[in-house]
N, C-alpha and C positions, 0 to 999 in steps of 0.2 A: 327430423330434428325436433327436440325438446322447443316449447314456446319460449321459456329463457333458459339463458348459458349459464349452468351452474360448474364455476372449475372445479368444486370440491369431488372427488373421485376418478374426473376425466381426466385428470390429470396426472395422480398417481397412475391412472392404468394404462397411458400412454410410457411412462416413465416401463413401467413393467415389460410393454411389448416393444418397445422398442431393444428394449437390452435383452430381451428372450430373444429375440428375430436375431441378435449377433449385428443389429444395424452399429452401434458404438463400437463396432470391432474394427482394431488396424492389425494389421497382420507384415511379416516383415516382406512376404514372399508376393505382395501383391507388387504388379507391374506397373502401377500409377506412380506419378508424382506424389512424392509424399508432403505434409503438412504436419508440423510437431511443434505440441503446447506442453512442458513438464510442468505440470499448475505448478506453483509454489505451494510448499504440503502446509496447513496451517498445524498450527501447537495444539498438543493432546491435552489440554491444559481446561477444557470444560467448552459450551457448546459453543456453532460460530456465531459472527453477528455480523451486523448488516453490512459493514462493511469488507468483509469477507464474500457475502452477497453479491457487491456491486462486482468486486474483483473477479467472479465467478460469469457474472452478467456480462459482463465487457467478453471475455476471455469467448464464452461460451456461442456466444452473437457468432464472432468471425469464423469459432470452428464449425457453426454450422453452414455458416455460408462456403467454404471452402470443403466441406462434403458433398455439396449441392452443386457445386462447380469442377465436381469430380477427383476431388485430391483422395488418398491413401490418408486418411486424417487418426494420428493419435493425440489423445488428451491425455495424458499422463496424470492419476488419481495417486494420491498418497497424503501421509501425517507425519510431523516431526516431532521427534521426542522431544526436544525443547527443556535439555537439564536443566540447568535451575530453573526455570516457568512452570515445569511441571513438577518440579520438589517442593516449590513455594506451595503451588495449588494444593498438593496434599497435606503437606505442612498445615494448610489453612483448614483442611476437611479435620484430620487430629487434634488440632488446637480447641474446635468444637466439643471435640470429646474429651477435653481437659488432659491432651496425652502431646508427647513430643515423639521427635523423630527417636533421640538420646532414650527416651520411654522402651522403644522398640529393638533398639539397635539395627545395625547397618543389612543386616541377609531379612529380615523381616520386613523392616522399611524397605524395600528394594521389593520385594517379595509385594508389599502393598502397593506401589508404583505400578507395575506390571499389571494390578485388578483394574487399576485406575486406565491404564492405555485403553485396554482392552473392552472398559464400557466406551469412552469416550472417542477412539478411535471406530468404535461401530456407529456410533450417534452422528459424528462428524459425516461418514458416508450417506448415512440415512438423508443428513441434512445436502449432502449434496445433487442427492437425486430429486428432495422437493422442490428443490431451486431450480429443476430444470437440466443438469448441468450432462453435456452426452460424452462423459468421460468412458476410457474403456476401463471398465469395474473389474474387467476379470486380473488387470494389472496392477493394482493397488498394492506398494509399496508402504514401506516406515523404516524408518532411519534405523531402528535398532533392529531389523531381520537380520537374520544369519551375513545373508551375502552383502547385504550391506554393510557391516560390521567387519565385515572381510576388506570390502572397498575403503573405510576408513582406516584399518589399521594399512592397507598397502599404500594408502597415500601420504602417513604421516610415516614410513618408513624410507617412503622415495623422494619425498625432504630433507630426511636424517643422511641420508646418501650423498644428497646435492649439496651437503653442509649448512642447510638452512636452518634447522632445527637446531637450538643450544639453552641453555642454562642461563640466568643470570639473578642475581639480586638486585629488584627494581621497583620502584613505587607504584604504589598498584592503587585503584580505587578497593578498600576492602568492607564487604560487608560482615557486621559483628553478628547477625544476628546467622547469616546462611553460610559463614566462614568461608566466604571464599571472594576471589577477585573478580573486579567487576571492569568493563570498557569503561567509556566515557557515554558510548550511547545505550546503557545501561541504567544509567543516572537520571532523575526527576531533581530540578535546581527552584529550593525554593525561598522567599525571603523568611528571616527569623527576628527576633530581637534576643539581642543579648549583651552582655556586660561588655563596655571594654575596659578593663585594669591597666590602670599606666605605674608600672613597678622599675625601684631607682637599682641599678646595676651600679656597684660602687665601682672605681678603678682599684685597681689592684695595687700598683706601685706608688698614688698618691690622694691626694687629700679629692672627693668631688665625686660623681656619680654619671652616668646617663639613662635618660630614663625610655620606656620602649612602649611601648602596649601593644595589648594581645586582649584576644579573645578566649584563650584558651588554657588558661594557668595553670594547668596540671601539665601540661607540656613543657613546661619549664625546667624539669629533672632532665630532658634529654637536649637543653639548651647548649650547640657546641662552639658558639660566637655571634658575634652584636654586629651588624651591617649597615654600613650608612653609603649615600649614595655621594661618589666622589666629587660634585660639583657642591655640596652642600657646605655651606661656610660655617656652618655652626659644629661640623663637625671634623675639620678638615683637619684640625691639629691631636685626635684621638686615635686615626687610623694608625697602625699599627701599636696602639698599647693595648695593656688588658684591662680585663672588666671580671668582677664576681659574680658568677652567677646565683642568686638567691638561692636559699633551703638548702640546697646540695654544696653551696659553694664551691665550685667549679671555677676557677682560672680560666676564660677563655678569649682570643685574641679582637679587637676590631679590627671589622676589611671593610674596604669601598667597594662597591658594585653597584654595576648603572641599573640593575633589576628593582633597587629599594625606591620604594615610592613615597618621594618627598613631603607631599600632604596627608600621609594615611598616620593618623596617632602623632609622635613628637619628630618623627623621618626617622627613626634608630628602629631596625628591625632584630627582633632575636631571629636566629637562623636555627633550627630543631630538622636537618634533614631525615631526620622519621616519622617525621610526622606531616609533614606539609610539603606538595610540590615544587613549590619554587623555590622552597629553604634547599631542598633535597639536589635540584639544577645547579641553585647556587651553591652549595657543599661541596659537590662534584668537583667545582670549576677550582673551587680554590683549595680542593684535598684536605675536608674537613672531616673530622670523624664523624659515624653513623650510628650514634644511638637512639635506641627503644624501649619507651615507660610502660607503651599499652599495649596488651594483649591481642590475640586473636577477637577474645568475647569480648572487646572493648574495656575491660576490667586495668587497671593497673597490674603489670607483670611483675616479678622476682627485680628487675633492675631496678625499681622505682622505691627498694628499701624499705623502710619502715610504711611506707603509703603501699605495698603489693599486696593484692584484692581486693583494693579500692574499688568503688564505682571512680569514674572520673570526677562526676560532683561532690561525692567525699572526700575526692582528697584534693581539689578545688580548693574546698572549705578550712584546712587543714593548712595549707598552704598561704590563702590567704589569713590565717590568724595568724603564722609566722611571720608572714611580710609586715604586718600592722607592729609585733613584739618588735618586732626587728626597725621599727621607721621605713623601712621600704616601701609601703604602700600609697601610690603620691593620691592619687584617686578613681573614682570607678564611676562609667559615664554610661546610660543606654545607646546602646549602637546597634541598629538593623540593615544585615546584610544579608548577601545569598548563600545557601550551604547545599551540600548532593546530600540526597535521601537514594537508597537502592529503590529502583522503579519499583521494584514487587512487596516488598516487606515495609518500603518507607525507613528502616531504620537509617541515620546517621551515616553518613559516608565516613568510613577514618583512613586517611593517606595514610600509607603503612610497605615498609620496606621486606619486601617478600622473596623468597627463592621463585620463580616462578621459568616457567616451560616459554620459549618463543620461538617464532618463524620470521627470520629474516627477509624485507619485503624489499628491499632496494631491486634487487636481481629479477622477484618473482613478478612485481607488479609493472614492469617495461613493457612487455610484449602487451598487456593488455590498455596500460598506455596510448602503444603505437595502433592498437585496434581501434581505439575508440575516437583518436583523432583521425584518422584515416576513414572514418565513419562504418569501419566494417560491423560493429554495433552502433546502432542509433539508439537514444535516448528520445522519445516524445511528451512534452515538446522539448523544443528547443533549451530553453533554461535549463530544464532537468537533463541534457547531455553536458554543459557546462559544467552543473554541479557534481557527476558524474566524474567527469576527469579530476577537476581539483582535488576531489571527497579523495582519488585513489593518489594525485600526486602528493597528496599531504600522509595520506595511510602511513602509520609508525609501524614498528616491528608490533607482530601480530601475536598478543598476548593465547597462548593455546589451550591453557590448565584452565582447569577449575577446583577448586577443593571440596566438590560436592559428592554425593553419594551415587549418585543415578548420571549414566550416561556410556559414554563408550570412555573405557579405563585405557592409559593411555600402552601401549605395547611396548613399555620399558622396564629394565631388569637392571638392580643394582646388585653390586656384590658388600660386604661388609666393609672394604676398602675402599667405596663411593666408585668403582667404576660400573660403568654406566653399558648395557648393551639395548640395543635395539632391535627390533622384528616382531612380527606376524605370532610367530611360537615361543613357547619357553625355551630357550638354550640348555642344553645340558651343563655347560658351566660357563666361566667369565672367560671372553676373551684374552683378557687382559693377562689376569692371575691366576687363572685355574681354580676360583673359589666354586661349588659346587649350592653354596649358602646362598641363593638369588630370590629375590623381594622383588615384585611388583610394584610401579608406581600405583599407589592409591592417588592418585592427582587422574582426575575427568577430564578426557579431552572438549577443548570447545565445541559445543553446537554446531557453532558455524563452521566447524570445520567438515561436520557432514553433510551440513547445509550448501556447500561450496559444489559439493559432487554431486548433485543433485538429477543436473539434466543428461550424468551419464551413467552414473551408480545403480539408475531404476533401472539402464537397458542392459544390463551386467557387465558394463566391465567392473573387475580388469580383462575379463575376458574377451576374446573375440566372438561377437556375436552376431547374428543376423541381423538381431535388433537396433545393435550399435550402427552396423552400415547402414541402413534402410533412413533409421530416425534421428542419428546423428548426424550434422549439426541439425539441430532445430531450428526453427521460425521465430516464435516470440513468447516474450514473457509479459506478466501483468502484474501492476502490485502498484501499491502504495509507496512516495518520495522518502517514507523512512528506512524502507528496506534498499535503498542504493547501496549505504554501504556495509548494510549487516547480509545480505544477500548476492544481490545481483554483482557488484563488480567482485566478490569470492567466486559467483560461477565462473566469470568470463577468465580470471587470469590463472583458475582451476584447470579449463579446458584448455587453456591456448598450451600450460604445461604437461597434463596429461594427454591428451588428444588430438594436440595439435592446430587444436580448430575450435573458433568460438563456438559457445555452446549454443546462441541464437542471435539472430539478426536487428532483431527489434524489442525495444520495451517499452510498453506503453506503462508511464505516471500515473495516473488516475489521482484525482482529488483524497482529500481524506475526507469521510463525511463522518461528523463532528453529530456527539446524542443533540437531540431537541434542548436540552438544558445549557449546552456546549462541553468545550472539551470534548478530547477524542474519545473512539470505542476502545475501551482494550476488557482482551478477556481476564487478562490479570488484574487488572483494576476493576475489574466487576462493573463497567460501565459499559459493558457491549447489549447492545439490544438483537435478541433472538430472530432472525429472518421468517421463524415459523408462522410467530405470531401472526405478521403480515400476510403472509402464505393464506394461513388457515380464514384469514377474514378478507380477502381479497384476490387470494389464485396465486400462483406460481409468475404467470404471463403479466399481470398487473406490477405484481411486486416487481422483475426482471425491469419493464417499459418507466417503470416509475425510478429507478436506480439511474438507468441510463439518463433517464432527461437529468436527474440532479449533475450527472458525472460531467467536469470541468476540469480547468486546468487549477482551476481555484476550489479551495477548500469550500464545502456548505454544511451546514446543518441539515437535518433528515428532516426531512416534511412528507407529509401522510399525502398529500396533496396530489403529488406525481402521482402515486400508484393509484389513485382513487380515479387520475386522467386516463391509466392503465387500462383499469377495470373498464372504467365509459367505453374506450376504443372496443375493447374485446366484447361487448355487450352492444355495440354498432354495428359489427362487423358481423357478428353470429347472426341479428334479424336481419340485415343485410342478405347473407346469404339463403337465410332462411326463405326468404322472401322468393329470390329468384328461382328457388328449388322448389317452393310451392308452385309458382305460377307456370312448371315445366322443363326446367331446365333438362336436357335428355341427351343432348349429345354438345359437344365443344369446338366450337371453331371460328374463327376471325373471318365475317362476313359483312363489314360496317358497309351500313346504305345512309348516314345520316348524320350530319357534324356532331352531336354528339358524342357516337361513336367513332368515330377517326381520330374524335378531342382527347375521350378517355384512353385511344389503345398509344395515340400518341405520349400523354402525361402519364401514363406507365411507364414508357420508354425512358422519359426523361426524369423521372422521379429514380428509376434502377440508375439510370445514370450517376444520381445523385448520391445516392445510396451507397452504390460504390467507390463513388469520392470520398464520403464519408468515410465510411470502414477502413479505406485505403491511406486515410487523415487521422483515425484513433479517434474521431469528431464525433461519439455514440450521443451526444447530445440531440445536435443537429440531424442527426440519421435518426431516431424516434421521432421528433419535432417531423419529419419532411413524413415519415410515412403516417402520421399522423394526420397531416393534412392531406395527405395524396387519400386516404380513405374516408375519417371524416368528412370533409369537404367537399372533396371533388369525383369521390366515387358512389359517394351515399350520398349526398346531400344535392346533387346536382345532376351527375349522368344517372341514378336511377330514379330518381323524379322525372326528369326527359323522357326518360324510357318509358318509364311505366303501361303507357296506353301501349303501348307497341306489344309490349310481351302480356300484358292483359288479355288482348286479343289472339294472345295465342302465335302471333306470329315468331316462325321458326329462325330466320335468318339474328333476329333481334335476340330469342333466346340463345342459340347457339354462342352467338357475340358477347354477351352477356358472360355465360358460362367462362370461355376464352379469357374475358378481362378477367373475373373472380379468379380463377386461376394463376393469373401472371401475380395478383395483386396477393395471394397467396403463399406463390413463391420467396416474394420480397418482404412478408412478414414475419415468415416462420423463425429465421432467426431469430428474432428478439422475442417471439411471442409464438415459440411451438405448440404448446397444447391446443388453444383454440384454432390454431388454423391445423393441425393436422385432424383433430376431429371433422370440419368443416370439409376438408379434401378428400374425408371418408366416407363422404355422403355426393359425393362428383359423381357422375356416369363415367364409366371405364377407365376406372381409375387401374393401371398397372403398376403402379409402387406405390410405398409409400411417402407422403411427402419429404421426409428426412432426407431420403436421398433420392428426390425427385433431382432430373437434369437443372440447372439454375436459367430463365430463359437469354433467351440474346434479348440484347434492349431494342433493337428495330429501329424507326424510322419517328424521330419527335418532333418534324416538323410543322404540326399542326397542334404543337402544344400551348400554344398559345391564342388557340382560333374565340376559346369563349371570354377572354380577358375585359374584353370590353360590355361584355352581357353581363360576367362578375361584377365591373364596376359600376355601372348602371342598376343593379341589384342593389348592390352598396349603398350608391345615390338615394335611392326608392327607399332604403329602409333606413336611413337618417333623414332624409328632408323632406318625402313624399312628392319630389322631381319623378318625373317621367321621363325617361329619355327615349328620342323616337328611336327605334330600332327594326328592321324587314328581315324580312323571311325568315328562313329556320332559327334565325337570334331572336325576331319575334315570340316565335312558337316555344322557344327555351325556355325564356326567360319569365314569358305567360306558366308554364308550365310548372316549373320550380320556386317562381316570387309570389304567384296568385296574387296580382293586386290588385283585382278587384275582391278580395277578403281581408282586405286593409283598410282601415278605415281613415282615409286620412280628404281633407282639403282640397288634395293636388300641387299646397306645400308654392313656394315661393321661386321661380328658376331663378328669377334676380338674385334674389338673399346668396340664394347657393353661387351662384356664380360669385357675386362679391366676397363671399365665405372663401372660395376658392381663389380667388386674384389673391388676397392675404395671404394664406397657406404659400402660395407659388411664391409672391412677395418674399415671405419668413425664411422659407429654404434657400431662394437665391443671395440672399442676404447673408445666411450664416455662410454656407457654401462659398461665397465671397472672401469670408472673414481666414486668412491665412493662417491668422493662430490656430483654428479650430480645426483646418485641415491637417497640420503639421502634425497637433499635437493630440486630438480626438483620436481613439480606437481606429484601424481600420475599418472595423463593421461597422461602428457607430456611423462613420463618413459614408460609407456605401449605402448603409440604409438611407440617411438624409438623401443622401443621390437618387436612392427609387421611388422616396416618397417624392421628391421635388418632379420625376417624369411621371407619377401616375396623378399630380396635381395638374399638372400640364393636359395632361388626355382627360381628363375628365373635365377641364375648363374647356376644353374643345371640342367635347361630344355636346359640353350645353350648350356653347355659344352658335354653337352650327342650328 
């Protein structure tokens, strides 16, 4: 073994033979228990970043421990096209070049999309193998493959079948600048300052006015009535007359509705349902007409008269110099409120009344429902399975189009007569009327709608395949609290209707970890930080160990910190073993003659235990933190200090033992940290596999895991107060061994003080411990630790007082 652990090389060529040996290989025909991860594919949309990392880290960790524990394990590698994410992205590389998509038109731009997959979808891979990640490579999937593309068109036909699929004109969030409709969690909500204009609506039939305000004065051409809220007394003798509406002088009725919010401007709302949500709710309700001034591009349309091609602030401007000619203009105040911006482009959200494509969810989203409260899927933790169900009982009809260029185009055929057919193929003519003249929807089906098929689309169906029995349903999924419900509740109520069976059992939340600056990563927002970087100055295994300790149920910011804790372990562990491969190591076997030995093969035991609790809790914090200490501390820093004279000497029993725990301690690393320890295993006497899918050990016998507890703390003692504490035989010989106090230069330090120091401490805990609010309403763990410090103040008051 090299004097130091350099990851840089070891690690890609561990990456290389592992996937050369066929070890990341699942296969359908094996006879094991199988274990299946379908990653979530991330967006071809430019490289990933660290938070894609972590998601990788977590994910990664348990599949290797579950190949090591013998399962049939597939990881499921792929990328999603990510229509609009990846039309913005190029959009943005063009804009560079002073060119548009309009520049290009639609077969070229499309034509450029495809350059763009194709670097970027091979970088993503690359990027997945430095991170470690033991995905089986040879099945790498993308949303827009042939057969995939097959799998979306049969799934948005076997909707159209079940009556799900329909038509409607609905308010949509629309962006101007990517012309198409957007979700709601599509949207960036930010605050603005802008005018509000309080403008006087005369009555119609007599002498008087009511006055409104808005923010938005060019919306007032599509003005179709004035709404006051029916308890409001100021207005209560107006409802039912009419009012003018400015510029266009429009006649239109007042109504009451308990939607108008009494303190917002004078309480009288213009109601414009084409332009604003609530106008549009309440339009509905009381069968009001639907008109529209603005455009697609945001620009003023043909209805909007003599103001069509306006920008909006042009004819703003325009409008307001009429309301002043006119006396209508009562005054204009600063008002900062909140407005959507499209997450990716930023521009302006415009509520806008659209033909658009939906999937009816009443029916679809039940059974996944009754899965998720039945707990046949878990959400971890707990909060995130609540959010979970509500995110799907609230789910609205599932908006499916998009109006973009790139994606999967939706398998509909109109005829000139507007009837509509559906399927897979072109029809040779219309059902309906025999028209032979059939158009394609130019309308892009949703993302998410391929997104949804995920964890069965990669194993082919619609076919019957091996793949599909063997790895269907899956295990578990990994991802960040955003993707609940742009992902994961589309797979589950995906599968329970195409497959009959949820697509996986468990999903673990994982925190979002937020740039050092804050705010989240996104690759769209150009605020993702590259995982390479970290990789290339700190290893693969570092980077991994450093992710996991940040990973919580709570959001944190990325600190360098963890992985640099990373790097320390895998830089202990290497001269660690280096050590005991110097001094002989030759053959492996559990032969302890010496409480040391019985300590360490026991807190291996009980550290695997832990371990497993961990993984088996999604707790990847706590499971680095414990093997952390199980090797820092108490395998380097304590049994092989012990050791040392033993296996100096050459002696055989003490090597062999030795070798034995390096091994176990091995096994329990590799997950989170393969490179270095599979290098480390490749340097073992008789070694017959390799570590990856070495057997996982049994954890044995931990009752003597607690044998040197009282030699630790007496250590402890000795090196805060220079207390001595008396201790015989091999606790002696230990603890001489690993504290050297006579290389300490201390007094001999005060027993009183410390004792007194310690009656206080015992004093503080019993105290708060006492206090019932702190119990109630403290952390669990917060309580529990106060509990252990309170029993290890206690033992050490009575190892000095004795």
């Amino acid at each position: 073994m090299e004097p130091l652990y350099n990851p840089d090389g070891v690690e890609e060529r561990w990456q290389q033979t592992w996937e050369a040996e066929g070890l990341y290989n699942a296969d359908a025909d094996d006879p094991r228990e199988s274990f299946a991860i379908a990653h979530p594919p991330p967006n071809v949309t430019g490289d990933l970043h660290l938070g894609h990392a972590l998601q990788l880290a977590l994910a990664d960790t348990i599949v290797r421990t579950r190949r090591m524990q013998g399962y049939n394990v597939l990881f499921q590698p792929g990328y999603d096209h990510a229509g609009i994410s990846t039309q913005n992205a190029v959009e943005k590389h063009l804009a560079e070049q002073g060119k548009t998509r309009q520049d290009l038109g639609r077969e070229a731009f499309v034509a450029l999309v495809w350059e763009w997959l194709h670097e970027y979808g091979g970088k993503i891979m690359v990027q997945f193998r430095r991170i470690g990640a033991s995905l089986d490579y040879r099945r790498e999937r993308f949303t827009m493959d042939d057969a995939y593309v097959r799998a979306v068109m049969r799934f948005f036909v076997h909707l159209w079948h079940k009556g799900w699929i329909y038509r409607a004109n609905r308010i949509v969030n629309w962006c101007p600048f990517h012309l198409t409709s957007l979700s709601d969690l599509e949207l960036a909500h930010v605050e603005v300052d802008d005018a509000l204009t309080y403008v006087r609506y005369p009555l119609a039939d007599a002498d008087g006015y009511i006055t409104i305000a808005t923010v938005r004065p060019a919306t007032i051409l599509a003005d179709v009535a004035v709404a006051v809220h029916p308890d409001d007394e100021r207005y209560r003798g107006l409802v039912g007359k009419e009012v003018v509406v400015p510029f266009v002088e429009r006649v239109v009725p007042v109504v009451a509705d308990e939607r108008v919010e009494t303190d917002f401007g004078t309480g009288a709302l213009k109601i414009t349902p084409g332009h604003d949500s609530k106008d549009y709710e309440i339009g509905r309700d009381h069968g009001l007409p639907e008109l529209t001034v603005i455009g697609p591009d945001g620009r003023m349309n043909d209805e909007a008269g003599q103001l069509a091609g306006l920008t909006q602030e042009e004819a703003e401007e325009r409008i307001l110099e009429w309301l002043r000619e006119h006396d209508q203009l009562e005054k204009r105040e600063s008002y900062r409120h909140t407005v959507a911006l499209c997450d990716r482009c930023k521009s302006r959200i415009e509520p806008r009344i659209s033909m658009q494509w939906w999937c009816a969810m009443e029916d679809l989203k039940q059974p996944a429902l009754e899965a998720l409260r039945e707990r046949r899927v878990r959400f971890h933790p707990e909060s995130q399975h609540r959010f979970a169900i509500a995110s799907l009982e609230e789910a609205p009809d599932w908006n499916i189009s998009r109006q973009i260029w790139w994606g999967h185009q939706l398998p509909l055929w109109e005829c000139p007569d507007g009837h509509a057919t559906v399927q897979e193929n072109e029809p040779d003519a219309c059902a309906e009327c025999g028209s032979r003249e059939l158009t394609r929807s130019e309308d892009v089906l949703d993302t998410w709608f391929s997104s949804a098929l995920w964890p069965f689309a990669t194993l082919g169906w619609p076919d019957d395949t091996p793949d599909l029995r063997t790895f269907y349903p899956g295990d578990l999924n990994t991802t960040a609290r955003d993707i609940i419900r742009l992902w994961e509740n589309r797979m589950i109520f995906s599968g329970l209707e195409l497959m009959g069976e949820v697509p996986f059992r468990d999903v673990v939340i994982h925190s979002l970890l937020h740039a050092p600056a804050g705010g989240r990563m996104s690759k769209s927002l150009g605020t993702g930080m590259n995982p390479i970087a970290n990789i290339e100055a700190h290893g693969a295994d570092a980077t991994r160990y450093g992710l996991m300790k940040m990973a919580s149920s709570q959001d944190v910011s990325f600190s360098e910190g963890a992985i640099l804790e990373g790097r320390k372990l895998a830089n202990k562990l290497w001269n660690a073993s280096r050590l005991l491969l110097q001094a002989g190591v030759t053959e492996v076997g559990e032969r302890p003659s010496s409480l040391e030995e019985r300590w360490i093969l026991a807190r291996l035991s009980q550290s695997q235990r832990v371990v497993e609790a961990n993984l088996d809790a999604f707790d990847f914090s706590h499971l680095v933190q414990e093997l952390y200490h199980l090797t820092f501390d108490d395998f380097c820093d304590w049994y092989l200090e012990a050791i040392k004279p033993r296996i100096y000497e050459g002696d055989a029993d003490a090597l062999a033992t030795a070798g034995a725990a390096l091994e176990r301690l091995l096994k329990l690393l590799h997950p989170a940290m393969p490179h270095v320890t599979e290098e480390i295993w490749s340097n073992l006497p008789s070694r017959e596999t390799r570590l990856i899918v070495a057997p996982w050990p049994d954890a044995g016998d931990d009752t003597e895991a607690g044998a040197l507890q009282d030699v630790q703390e007496a250590a402890e003692r000795f090196r805060r107060s220079g207390v001595l504490t008396p201790l015989t035989g091999e606790k002696e010989r230990i603890f001489a061994a690993v504290v050297r106090p006579e290389r300490v230069k201390v007094d001999g330090g005060s027993a009183a003080a410390e004792i007194e120091r310690l009656r206080r401490e015992v004093e503080r805990a019993e105290k708060m411990l006492a206090n019932e609010r702190f119990v109630e309403n403290a952390a669990p763990d917060v309580v529990e630790a106060e509990r252990g410090k309170l029993a290890k103040y206690r033992r050490e008051l009575d190892a000095l007082s004795s």
